[in-house]
C-alpha positions as CSV (number, residue, x, y, z in Angstrom):
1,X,16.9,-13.4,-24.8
2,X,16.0,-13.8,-20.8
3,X,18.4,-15.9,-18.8
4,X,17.8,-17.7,-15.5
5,X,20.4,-16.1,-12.7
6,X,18.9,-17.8,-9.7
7,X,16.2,-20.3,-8.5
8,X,15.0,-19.3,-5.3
9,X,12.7,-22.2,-3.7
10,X,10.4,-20.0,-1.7
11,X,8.6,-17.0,-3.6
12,X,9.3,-14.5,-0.7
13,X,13.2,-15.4,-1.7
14,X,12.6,-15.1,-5.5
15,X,11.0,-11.0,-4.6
16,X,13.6,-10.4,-2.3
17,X,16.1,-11.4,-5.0
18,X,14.3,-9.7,-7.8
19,X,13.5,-6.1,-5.6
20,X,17.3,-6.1,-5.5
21,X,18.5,-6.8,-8.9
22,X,15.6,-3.9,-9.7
23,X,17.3,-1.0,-7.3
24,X,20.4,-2.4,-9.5
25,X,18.4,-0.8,-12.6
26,X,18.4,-4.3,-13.9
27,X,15.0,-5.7,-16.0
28,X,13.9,-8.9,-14.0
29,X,11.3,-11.6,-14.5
30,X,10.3,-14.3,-12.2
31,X,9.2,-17.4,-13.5
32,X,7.2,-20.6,-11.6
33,X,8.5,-23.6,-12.7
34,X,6.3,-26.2,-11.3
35,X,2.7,-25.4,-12.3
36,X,1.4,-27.3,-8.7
37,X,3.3,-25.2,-6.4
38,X,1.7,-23.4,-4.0
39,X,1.8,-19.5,-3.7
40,X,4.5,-19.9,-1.4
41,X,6.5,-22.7,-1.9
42,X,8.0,-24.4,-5.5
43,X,11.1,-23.5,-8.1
44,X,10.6,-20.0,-9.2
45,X,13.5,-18.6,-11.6
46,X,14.8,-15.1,-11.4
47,X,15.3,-14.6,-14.9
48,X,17.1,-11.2,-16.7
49,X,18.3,-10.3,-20.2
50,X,21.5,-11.7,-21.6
51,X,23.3,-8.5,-21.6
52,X,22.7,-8.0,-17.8
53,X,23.3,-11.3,-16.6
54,X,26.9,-10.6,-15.3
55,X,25.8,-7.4,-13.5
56,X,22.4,-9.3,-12.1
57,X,25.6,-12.2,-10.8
58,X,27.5,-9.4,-9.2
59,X,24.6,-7.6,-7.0
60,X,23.0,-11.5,-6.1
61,X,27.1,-12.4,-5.3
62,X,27.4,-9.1,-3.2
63,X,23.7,-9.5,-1.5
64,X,24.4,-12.7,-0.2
C-alpha cells in the first residue's frame, strides 16, 4: 500500500522532494491532487510504500 509522506504545493517542490527520497533508494510516486491545477502550481502528494515510510520521513526531516 502507498502512503502520502509530503504535500508539496508547487510541482518543482514535489521533484525536488521525490529526486531525493530516490538517491535514498526509496520507490516514490507523485500524485496531483486537484485535477484543475496548473502544471506548476496545485497539491501534489509524494507518496511511498508503507514499509518505507519511516526511512522516506528521515531523509525529507534531514533535507529540510
Amino acid at each position: 500500500m502507498w502512503m502520502v509522506v509530503y504535500i508539496a504545493q508547487a510541482k518543482e517542490t514535489a521533484e525536488r522532494i521525490s529526486a531525493l527520497l530516490r538517491e535514498a533508494g526509496l520507490l516514490v510516486k507523485i500524485r496531483v491532487t486537484n485535477q484543475g491545477a496548473q502544471d506548476q502550481y496545485g497539491c501534489f502528494e509524494i507518496l511511498v510504500p508503507e514499509s518505507e515510510v519511516d526511512d522516506a520521513h528521515t531523509v525529507i526531516i534531514d533535507a529540510l
